[in-house]
N, C-alpha and C positions, 0 to 999 in steps of 0.2 A: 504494500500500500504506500502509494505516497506520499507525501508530507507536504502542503503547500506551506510558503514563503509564510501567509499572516496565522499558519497554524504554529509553524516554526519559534514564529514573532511571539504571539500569546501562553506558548509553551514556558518559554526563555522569561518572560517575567510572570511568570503563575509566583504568587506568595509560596515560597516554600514551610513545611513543620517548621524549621531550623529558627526563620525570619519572622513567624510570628508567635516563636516562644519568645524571642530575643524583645521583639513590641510589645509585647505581655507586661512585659517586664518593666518595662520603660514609662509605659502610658498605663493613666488613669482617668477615669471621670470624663469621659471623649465625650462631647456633641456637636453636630454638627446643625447647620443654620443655610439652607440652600434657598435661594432665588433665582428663578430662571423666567427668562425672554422668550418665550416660544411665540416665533416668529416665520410667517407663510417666508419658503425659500429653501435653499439648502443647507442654512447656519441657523444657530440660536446663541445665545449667549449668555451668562450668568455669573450672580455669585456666590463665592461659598465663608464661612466662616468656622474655623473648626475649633474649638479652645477644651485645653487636658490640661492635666497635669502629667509634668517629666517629671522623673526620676531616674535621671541615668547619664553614660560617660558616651553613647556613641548617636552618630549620625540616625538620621530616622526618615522613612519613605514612606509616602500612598502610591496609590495604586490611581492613577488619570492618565486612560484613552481617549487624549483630547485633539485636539487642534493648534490650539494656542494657548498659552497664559500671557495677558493682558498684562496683570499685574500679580506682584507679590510682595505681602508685609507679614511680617513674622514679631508679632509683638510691637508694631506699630512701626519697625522699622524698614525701607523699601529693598527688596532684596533684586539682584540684576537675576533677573530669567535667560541663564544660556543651557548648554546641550550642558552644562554638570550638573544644575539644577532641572531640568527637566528635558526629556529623550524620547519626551511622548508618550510612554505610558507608565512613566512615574516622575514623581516631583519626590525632589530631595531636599531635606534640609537640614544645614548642617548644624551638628551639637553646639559648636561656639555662637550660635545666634539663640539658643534655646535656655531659658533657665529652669534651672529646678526650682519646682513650684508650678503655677497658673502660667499656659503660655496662650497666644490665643494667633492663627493663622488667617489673612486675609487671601483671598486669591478671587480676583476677577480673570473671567475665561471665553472664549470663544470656541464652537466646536461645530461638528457637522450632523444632520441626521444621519440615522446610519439603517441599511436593511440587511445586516448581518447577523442580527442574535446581540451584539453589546453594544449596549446605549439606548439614545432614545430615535425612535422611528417618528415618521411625517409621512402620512399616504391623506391624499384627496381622492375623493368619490367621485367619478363622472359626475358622475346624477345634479353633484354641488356645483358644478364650473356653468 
């Protein structure tokens, strides 16, 4: 059987046991706070706001099959969005920006519908046009 390229892709960042016992560990008290744009076209846009509690000594990742990130603040502070912070299907961020205690993540985002199984879908009905 063969493997296609975005099966490959989704393989290669599936959360492994190892990485979310390691976040386990780390994170407490997680919420998140979503707003989205859902918007006739092939993009939406949105925002998110995530705030934990850390407790710990190393770097920390979500998991976003996105498009873009717009922006990035980490405790209020603006962080530069390049391919070390995010590679497209994770956002990273790193320990020295995080303190122990209440941290609280901003991130506005741009992204696309999608008719694969992840994310969110957009179909119009004849019937409506």
């Amino acid at each position: 059987m063969e493997v296609s390229k975005d099966d490959k892709v989704k393989k290669a960042t599936q959360l492994s046991q190892k990485d979310a016992i390691s976040r386990k560990g780390m994170l407490s008290n997680i919420t998140y706070d979503v707003t989205l744009a859902l918007i006739k076209g092939k993009s939406y846009f949105g925002k998110t706001i995530i705030k934990f509690e850390y407790n710990g000594t190393q770097n920390v990742f979500i998991d976003y099959h996105g498009k873009k990130v717009n922006t990035l603040n980490i405790n209020g502070i603006p962080i530069n969005v390049d391919n070390s912070v995010f590679d497209g299907n994770r956002l990273y961020f790193d320990q020295k920006n995080l303190k122990n205690g209440s941290n609280e993540i901003l991130i506005h985002f741009l992204n696309e519908y999608r008719s694969d199984g992840d994310g969110l879908h957009s179909f119009v009905d004849r019937a409506d046009n």
